[in-house]
PLY file of the C-alpha trace (Angstrom):
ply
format ascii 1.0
element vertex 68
property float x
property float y
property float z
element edge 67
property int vertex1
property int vertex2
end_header
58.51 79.23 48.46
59.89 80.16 51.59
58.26 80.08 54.82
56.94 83.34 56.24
58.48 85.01 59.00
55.97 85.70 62.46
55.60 89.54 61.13
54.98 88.59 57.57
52.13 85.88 58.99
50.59 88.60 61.57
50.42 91.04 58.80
48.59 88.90 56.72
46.55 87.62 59.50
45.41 91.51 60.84
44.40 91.88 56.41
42.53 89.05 56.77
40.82 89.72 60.02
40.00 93.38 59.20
38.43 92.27 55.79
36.41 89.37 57.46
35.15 91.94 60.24
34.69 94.73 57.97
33.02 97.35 60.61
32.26 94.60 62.87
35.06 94.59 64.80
36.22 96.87 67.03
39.55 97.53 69.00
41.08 94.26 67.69
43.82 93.30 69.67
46.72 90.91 68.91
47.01 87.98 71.96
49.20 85.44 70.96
51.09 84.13 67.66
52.73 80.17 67.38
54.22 78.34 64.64
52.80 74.87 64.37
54.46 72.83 61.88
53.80 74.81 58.48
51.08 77.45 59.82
50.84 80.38 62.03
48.10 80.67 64.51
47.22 84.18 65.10
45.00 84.79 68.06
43.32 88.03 68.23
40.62 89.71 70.80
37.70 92.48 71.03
35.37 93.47 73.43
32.87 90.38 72.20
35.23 88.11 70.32
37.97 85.43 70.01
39.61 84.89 66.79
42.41 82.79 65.44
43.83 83.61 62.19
45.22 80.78 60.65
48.18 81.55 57.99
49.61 78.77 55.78
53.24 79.08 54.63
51.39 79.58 51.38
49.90 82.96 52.66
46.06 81.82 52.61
44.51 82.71 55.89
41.56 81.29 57.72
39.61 82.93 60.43
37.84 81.53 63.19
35.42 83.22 65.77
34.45 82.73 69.22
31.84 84.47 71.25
33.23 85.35 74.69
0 1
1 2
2 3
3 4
4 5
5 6
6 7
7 8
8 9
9 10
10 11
11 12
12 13
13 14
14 15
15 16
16 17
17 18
18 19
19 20
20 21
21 22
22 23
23 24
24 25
25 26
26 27
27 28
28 29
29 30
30 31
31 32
32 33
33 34
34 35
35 36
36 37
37 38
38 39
39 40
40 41
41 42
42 43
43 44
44 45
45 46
46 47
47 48
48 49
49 50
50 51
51 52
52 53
53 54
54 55
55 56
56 57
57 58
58 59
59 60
60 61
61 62
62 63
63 64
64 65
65 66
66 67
C-alpha cells in the first residue's frame, strides 16, 4: 500500500472528525498537518475544542480532544 498524500490524510481526518462530533462540533477549523514517520497528525480547532486526528498510512484515524 502506498503512503497517503497530506490531502488524502486531511480528507480522511475532516470524515473522521465530523463523524466523531456528529452535531457537536461547530465551525471546525483545520490548524496544522505533519507527517511523523508513518502517520499524519491532523490538528483541528472550534470555539471549545482541540483535536488531533491521527491518520495511519493504513487510513484508520484516531481522534483526540482537548478542552480549551
Amino acid at each position: 500500500m502506498a503512503p497517503l498524500s497530506q490531502g488524502e490524510a486531511q480528507g480522511i481526518a475532516r470524515q473522521r472528525l465530523v463523524k466523531y462530533c456528529g452535531s457537536g462540533c461547530s465551525r471546525l477549523a483545520p490548524v496544522r498537518t505533519q507527517k511523523i514517520k508513518d502517520r499524519w497528525l491532523v490538528d483541528f480547532e472550534d470555539p471549545l475544542h482541540k483535536f488531533t486526528v491521527t491518520v495511519e498510512d493504513n487510513g484508520s484515524a484516531k481522534v483526540t480532544t482537548w478542552s480549551k
